[in-house]
C-alpha positions as CSV (number, residue, x, y, z in Angstrom):
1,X,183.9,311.6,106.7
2,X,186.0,309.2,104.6
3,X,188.6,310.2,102.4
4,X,188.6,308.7,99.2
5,X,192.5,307.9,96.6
6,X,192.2,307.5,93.5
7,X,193.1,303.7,92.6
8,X,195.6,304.9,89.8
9,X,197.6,307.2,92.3
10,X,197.4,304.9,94.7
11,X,199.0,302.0,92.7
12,X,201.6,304.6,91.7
13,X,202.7,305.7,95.4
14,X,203.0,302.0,96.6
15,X,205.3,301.7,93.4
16,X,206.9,304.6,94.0
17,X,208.4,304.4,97.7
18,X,209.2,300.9,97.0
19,X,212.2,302.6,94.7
20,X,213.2,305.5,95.8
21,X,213.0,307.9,98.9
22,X,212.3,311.6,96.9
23,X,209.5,313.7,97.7
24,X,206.2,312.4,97.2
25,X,204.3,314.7,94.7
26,X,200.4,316.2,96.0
27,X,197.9,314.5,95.0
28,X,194.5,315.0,94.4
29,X,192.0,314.5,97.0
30,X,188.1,313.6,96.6
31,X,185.3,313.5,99.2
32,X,182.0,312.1,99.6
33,X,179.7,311.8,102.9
34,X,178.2,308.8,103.5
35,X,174.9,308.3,105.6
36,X,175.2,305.7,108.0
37,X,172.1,304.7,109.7
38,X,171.5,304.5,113.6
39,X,172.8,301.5,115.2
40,X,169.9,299.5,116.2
41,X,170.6,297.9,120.2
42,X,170.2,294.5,120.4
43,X,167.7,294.7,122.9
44,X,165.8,296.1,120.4
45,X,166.4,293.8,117.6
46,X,165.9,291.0,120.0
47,X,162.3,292.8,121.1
48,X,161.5,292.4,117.2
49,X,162.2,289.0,116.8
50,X,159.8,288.6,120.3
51,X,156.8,290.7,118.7
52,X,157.3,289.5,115.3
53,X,156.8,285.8,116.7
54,X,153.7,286.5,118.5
55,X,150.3,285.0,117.1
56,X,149.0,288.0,115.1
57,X,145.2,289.3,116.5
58,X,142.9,290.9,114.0
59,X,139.8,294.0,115.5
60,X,137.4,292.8,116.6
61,X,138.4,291.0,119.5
62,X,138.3,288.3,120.9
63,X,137.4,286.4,117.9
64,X,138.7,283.3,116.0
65,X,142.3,284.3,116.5
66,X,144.0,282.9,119.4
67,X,146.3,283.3,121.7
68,X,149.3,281.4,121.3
69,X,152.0,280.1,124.3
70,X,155.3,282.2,124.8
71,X,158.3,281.1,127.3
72,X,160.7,284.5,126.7
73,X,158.1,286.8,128.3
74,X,160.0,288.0,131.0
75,X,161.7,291.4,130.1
76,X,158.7,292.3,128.1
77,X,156.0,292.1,131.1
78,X,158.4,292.3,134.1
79,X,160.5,290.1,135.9
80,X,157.6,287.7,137.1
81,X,157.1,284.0,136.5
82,X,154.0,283.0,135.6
83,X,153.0,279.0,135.0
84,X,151.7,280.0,131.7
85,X,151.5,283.0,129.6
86,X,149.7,283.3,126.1
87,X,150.2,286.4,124.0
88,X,149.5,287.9,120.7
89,X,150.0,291.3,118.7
90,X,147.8,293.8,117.0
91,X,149.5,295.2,114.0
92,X,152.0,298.2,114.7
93,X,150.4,302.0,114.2
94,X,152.6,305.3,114.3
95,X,154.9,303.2,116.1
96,X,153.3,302.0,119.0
97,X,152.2,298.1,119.1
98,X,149.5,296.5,121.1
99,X,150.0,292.8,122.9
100,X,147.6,290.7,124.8
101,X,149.3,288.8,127.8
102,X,147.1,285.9,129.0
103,X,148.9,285.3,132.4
104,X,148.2,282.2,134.4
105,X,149.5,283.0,138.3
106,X,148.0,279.7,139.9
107,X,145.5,277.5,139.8
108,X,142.6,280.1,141.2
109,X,143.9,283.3,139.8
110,X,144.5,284.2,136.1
111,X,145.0,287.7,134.6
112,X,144.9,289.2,131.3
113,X,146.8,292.5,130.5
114,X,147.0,295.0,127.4
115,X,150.5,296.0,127.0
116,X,151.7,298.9,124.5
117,X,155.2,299.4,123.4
118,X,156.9,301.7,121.2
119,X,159.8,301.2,118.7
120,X,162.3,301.5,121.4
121,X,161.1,298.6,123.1
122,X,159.5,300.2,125.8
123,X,156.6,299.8,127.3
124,X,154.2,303.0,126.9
125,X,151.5,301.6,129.0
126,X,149.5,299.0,129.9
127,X,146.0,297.7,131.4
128,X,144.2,294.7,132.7
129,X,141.1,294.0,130.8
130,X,140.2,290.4,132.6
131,X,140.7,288.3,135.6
132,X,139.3,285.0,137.2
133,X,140.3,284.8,140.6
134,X,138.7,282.5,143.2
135,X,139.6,280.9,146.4
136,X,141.4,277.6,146.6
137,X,140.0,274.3,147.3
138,X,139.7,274.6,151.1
139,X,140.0,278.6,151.6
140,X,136.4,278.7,150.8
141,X,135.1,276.9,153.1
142,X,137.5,277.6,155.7
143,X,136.4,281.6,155.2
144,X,132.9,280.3,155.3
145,X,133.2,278.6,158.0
146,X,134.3,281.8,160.1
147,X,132.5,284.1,158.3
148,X,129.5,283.5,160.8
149,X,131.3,284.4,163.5
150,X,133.7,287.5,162.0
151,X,132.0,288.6,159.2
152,X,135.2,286.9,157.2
153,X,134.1,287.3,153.3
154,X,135.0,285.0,150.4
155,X,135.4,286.6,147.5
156,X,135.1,285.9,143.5
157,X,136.3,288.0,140.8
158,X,135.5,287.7,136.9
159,X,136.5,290.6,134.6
160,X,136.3,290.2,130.6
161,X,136.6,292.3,127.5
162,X,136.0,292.7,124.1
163,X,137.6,295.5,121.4
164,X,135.7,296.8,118.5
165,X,136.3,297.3,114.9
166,X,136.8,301.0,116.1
167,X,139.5,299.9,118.8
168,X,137.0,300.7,121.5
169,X,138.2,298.9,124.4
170,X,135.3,297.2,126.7
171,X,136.1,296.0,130.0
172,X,133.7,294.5,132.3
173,X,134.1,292.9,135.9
174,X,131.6,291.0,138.4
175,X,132.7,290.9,142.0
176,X,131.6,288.4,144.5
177,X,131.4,288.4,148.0
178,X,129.8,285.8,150.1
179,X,129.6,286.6,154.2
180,X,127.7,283.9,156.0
181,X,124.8,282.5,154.3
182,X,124.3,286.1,151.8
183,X,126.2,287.1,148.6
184,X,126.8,290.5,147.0
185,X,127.3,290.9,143.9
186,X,128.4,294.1,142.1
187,X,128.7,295.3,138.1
188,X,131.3,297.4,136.4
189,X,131.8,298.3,132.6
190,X,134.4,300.8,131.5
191,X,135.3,302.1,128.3
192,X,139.3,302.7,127.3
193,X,140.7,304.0,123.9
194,X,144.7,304.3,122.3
195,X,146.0,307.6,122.6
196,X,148.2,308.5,119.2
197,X,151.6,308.0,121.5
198,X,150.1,304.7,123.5
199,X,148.6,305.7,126.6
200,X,145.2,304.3,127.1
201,X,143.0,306.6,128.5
202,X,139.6,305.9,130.0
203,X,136.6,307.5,127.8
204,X,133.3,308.4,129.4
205,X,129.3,307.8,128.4
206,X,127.8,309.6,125.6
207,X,125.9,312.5,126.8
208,X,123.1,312.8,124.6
209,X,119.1,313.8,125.7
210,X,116.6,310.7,126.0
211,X,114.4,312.4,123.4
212,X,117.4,312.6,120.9
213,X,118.3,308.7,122.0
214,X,115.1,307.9,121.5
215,X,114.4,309.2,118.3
216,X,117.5,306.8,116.6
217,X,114.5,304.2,116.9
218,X,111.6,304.4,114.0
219,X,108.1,304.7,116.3
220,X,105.8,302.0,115.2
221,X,102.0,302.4,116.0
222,X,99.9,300.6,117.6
223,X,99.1,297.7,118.1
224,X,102.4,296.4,117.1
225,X,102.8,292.5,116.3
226,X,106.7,291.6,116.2
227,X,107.3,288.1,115.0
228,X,110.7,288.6,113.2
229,X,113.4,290.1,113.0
230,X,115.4,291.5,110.3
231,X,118.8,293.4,111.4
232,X,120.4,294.3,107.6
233,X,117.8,297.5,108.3
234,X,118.6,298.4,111.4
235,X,121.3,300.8,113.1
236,X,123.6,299.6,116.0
237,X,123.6,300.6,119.5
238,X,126.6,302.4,120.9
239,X,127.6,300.4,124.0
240,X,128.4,303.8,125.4
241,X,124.7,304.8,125.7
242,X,124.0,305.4,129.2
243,X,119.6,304.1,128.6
244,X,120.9,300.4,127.9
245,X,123.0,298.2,130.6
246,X,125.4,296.5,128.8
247,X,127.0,295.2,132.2
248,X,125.4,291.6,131.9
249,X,124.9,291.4,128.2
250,X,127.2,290.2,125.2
251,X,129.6,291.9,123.1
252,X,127.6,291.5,119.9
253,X,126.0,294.2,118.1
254,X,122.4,295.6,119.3
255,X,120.3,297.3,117.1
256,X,117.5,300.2,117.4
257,X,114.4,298.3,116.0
258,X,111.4,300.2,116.9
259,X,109.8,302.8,119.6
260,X,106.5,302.3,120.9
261,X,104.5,305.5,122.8
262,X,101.8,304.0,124.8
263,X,99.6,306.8,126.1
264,X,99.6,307.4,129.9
265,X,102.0,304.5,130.9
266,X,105.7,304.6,129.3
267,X,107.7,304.7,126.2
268,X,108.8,301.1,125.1
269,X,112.3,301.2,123.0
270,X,112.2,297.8,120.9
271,X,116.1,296.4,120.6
272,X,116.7,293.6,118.4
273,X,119.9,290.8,118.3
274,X,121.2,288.7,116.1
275,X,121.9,284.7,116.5
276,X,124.8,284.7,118.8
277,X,126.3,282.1,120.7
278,X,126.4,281.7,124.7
279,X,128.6,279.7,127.7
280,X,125.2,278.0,128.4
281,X,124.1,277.3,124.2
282,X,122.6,278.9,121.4
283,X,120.5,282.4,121.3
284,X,118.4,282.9,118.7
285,X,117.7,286.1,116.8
286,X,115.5,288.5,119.8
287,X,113.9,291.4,120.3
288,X,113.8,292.3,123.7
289,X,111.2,295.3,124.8
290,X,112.1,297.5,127.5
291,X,109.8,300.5,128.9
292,X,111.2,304.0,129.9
293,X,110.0,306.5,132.3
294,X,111.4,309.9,133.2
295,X,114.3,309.0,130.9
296,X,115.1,305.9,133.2
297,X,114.8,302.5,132.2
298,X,112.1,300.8,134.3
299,X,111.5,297.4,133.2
300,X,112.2,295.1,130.3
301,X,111.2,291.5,129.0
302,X,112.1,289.5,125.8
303,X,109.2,289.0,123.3
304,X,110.7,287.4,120.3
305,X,113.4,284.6,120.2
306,X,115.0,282.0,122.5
307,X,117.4,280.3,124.0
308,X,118.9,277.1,123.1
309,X,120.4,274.9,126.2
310,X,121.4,271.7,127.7
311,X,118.3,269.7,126.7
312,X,116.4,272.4,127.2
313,X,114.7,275.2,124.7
314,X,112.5,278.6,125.3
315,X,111.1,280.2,122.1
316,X,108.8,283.3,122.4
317,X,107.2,284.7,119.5
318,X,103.7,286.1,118.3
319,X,103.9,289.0,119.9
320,X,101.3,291.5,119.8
321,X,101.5,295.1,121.7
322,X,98.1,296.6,122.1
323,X,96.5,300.1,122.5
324,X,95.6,299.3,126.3
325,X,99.4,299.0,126.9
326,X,98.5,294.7,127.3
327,X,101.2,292.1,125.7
328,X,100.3,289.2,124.4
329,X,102.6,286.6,123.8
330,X,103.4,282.8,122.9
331,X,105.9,281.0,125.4
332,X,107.3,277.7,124.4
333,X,109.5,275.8,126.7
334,X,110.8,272.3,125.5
335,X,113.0,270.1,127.6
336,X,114.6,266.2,125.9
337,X,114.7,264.0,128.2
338,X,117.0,260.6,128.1
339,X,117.7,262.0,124.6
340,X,114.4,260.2,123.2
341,X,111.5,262.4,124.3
342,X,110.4,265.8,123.7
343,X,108.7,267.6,126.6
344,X,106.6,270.4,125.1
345,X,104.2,272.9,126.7
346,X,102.8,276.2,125.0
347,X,101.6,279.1,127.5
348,X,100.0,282.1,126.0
349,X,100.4,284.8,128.2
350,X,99.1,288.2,128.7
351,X,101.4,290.9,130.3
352,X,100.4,294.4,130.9
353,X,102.4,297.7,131.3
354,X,102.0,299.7,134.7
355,X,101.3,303.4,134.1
356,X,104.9,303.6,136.2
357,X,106.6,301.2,133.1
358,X,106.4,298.1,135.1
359,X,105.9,294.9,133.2
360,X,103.6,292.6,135.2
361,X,101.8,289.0,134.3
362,X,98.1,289.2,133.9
363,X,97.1,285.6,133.1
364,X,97.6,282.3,131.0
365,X,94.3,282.5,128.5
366,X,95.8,278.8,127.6
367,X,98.6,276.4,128.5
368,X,98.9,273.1,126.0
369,X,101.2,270.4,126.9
370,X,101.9,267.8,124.9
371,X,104.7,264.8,124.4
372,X,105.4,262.0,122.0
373,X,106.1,259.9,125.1
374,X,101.9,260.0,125.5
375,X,101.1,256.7,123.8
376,X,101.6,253.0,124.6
377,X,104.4,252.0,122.2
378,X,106.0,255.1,123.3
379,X,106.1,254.1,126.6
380,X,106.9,250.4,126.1
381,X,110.0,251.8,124.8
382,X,110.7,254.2,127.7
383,X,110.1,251.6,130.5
384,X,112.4,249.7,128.9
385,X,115.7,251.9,128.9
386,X,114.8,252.8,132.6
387,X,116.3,251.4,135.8
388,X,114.1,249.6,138.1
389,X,112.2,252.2,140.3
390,X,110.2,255.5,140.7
391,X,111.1,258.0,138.4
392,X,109.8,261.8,138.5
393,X,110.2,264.6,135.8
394,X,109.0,268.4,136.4
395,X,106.2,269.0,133.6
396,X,104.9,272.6,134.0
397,X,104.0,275.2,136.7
398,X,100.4,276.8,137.4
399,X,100.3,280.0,138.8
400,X,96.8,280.0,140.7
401,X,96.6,281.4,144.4
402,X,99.4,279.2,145.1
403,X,101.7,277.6,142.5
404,X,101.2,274.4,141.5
405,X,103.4,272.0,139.5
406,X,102.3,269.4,137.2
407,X,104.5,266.7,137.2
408,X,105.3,263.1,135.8
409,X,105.7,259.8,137.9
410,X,106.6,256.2,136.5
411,X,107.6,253.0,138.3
412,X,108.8,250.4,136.3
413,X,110.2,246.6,137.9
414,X,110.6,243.5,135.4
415,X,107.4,243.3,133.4
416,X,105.4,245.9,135.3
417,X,104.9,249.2,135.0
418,X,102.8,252.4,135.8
419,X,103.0,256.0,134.9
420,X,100.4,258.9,136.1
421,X,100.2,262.7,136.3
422,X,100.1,264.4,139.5
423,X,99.5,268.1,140.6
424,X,101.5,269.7,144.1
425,X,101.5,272.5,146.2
426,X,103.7,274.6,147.0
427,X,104.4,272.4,150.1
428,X,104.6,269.4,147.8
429,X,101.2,267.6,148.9
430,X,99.1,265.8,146.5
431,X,96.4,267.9,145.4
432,X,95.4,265.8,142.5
433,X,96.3,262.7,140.4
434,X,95.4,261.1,137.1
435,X,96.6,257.3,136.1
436,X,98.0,257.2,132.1
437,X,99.3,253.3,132.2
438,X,99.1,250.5,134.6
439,X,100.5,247.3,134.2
440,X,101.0,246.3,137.7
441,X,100.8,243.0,138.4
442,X,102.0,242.1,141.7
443,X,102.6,245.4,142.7
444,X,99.4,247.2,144.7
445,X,98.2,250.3,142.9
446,X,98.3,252.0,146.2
447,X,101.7,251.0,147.1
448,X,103.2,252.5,143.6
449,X,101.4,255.9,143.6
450,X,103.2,259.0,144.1
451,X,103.2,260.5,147.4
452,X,105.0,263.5,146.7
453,X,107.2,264.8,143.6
454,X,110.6,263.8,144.2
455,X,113.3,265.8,142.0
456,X,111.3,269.2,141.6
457,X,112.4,271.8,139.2
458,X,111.3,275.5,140.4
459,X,109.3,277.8,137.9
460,X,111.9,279.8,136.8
461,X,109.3,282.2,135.4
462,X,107.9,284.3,138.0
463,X,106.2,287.0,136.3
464,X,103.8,284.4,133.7
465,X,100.2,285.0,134.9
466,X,97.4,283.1,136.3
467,X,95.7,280.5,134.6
468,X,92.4,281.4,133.8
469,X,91.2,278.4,131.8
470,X,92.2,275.0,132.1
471,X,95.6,273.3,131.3
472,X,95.5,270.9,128.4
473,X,97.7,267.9,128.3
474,X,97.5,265.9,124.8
475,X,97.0,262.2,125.1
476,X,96.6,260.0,121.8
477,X,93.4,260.5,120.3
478,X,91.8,263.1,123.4
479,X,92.9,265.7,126.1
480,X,93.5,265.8,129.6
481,X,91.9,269.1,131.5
482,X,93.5,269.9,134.5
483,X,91.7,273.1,136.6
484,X,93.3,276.3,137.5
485,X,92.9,274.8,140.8
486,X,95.0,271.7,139.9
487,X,91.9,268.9,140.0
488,X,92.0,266.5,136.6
489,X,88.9,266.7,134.8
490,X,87.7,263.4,134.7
């Protein structure tokens, strides 16, 4: 408490014992209180001027807001040096303030950690919602090396997240382990929220029936075709449902699309995505069926939409579910290759549903493959931009009692050339072979043929069906018949 003079009395008592020594007379005293606010430390003011710098993050993350490089980390995240950290805020709620720490340890090991803070400056709590850690240069091999001998494992670790418009945190890991010449790999996803004072607290699945799950999807009768998709009318998919795996998929928003009931085999839940964009390329907008049984999932397959790639393309569409529980569906693979010409080859394909949910391959009722390479001033123009020798390119797989692989061979030397088809075995022996250009002039025929595929690509789908008809390659002006047994129709 202060005590406040009056100015004129005080001008008067200064006068006043300046010229004479007599009593001094009583004077009238006023008071007022004064509120004084808390004195703020500076470790606090100083933790401020830290979080206040930080790159601000916006919900949902990550997004287009980035992480941003800080040096004065230290007595924020603990006495540790890192070689680089990264950080960024979250706006401050009820007092308690959320920071991303991007912390680079080495070379082979990064970690990211959530960090929350109150207005004190201290720190509340804190998890790690990613990680990249891998052996260096050398330790692999050397652990491989042994690991035939002792069982020795090398080991990988990849963990990322992703936080939702509804501050659900999602945290999923892969781990890993190679022993000898065999790997193991295992899955985790975990679910986290902010507590109202800052502690995060793990959250578990919903626990909702199948039949109540279920019914969030609008049935569709049969047959069903599906050739679009259209997700303004559609309801997200909690990513805390425990009849979807979310461990392996992407953060972006899945939607109920439609339920199928197919009499005496399995309910198939229809779930639909939008374009989103992957490590490897572009996704396009899919619809990927999966069947149920007993409330478990049992099997799944994508029937509308694609992927975009490295010189590569898959589109499925036409999609038709019928009454006998079969699939029928339009594969399209495309592949560029030396940035000219467009591999293309169109399968239609016929899948069936198990009465136990399993998805299985019945046949290929066609496979058309076709190429603007297939024509003479087409391939004037290719022999020309390739390097003396043999060249080979994968075409297409048929599945018959063995696999077979259709496939491309040119030679090319100066002014000759030579390109024919030739089918393989599984063993890579010549089953058949069909001559589209020669222009060999010194060179013996029978010198420049193929004797085996060199370069081979495996069929990466191993579920498409027989061929029961032949395969069709397009040549200018007529087509090329090859049999499910891999002989060229002459």
């Amino acid at each position: 408490m202060f005590r406040a003079i009056p100015i004129v009395c005080l001008i008067w008592l200064t006068f006043n014992s300046s010229c004479n020594n007599s009593p001094k007379p009583a004077v009238v005293k006023e008071t007022k209180s004064i509120n004084i606010g808390p004195i703020v430390p500076d470790s606090v003011m100083q933790f401020y001027d830290f979080i206040n710098g930080l790159a601000q993050l916006k919900l949902p993350y990550p997004n287009a807001y980035e992480l941003k490089e800080v040096k004065d980390y230290a007595h924020y995240l603990g006495n540790v040096t890192y070689q680089q950290v990264k950080a960024g805020r979250f706006s401050t709620t009820n007092g308690i303030t959320p920071v991303i720490y991007e912390c680079e340890i080495s070379n082979y090991e990064k970690r990211t950690w959530l960090v929350m803070y109150n207005d004190n400056a201290q720190e509340v709590s804190r998890l790690q919602i990613a990680a990249d850690v891998r052996p260096a240069p050398g330790q692999a091999d050397a652990d491989r090396s042994t690991a035939v001998k002792d069982t020795t494992s090398t080991q990988f670790t990849s963990q990322w997240y992703a936080i939702s418009q509804d501050s659900l945190i999602e945290v999923k890991g892969r781990h890993s382990t190679y022993v000898a010449t065999s790997q193991q790999v295992s899955t985790t996803i975990h679910f986290y929220r902010i507590g109202a004072t800052g502690e995060i607290k793990e959250v578990s699945r919903e626990k909702e029936s199948f039949e109540t799950y279920a019914g969030h999807f609008p049935e569709k009768k049969l047959p069903a075709t599906i050739d679009t998709v259209n997700i303004l009318e559609l309801t997200a998919i909690s990513h805390q449902t425990p009849y979807y795996d979310f461990r392996s998929e992407s953060q972006d928003p899945l939607y109920a699309m439609a339920r199928l009931e197919i009499p005496g085999r399995a309910t198939a839940l229809l779930y639909a995505r939008d374009t989103i964009y992957l490590d490897e390329g572009l996704n396009y907008p899919e619809v990927k069926l999966i069947t149920y049984k007993k409330d478990k999932e049992v099997d799944k397959m994508v029937i509308y939409g694609g992927t975009l790639g490295d010189h590569k393309e898959t589109v499925y569409r036409k999609c038709t579910v019928e009454k006998d529980a079969s699939i029928n569906l339009q594969e399209e693979d495309n592949r560029v290759v030396d940035k000219n010409f467009r591999f293309r080859t169109v399968y239609n394909m016929q899948y069936e549903i198990l009465p136990g949910g399993k998805i299985v391959g019945r046949q290929a009722t066609s496979i058309v493959h076709s190429s603007k390479l297939y024509n003479e001033k087409a391939l004037m123009k290719y022999f020309k931009a390739k390097r003396s020798g043999h060249h080979y390119i994968s075409l297409f797989n048929i599945r018959a009692k063995a696999n077979i692989l259709v496939g491309l061979h040119a030679f090319t030397k100066g002014e000759e050339s030579f390109l024919e088809f030739v089918t393989v075995n599984k063993d890579n022996k010549i089953i058949d072979r069909h001559t589209v250009y020669d222009h060999l002039k010194k060179q013996k025929t029978a010198d420049i043929k193929a004797k085996k595929m060199e370069n081979t690509e495996a069929d990466y789908n191993d579920r498409r069906g027989r061929l029961t008809c032949d395969a069709i390659i397009k040549l200018t002006g007529r087509e090329l018949h090859i049999t499910p047994g891999g002989k060229f129709v002459k």
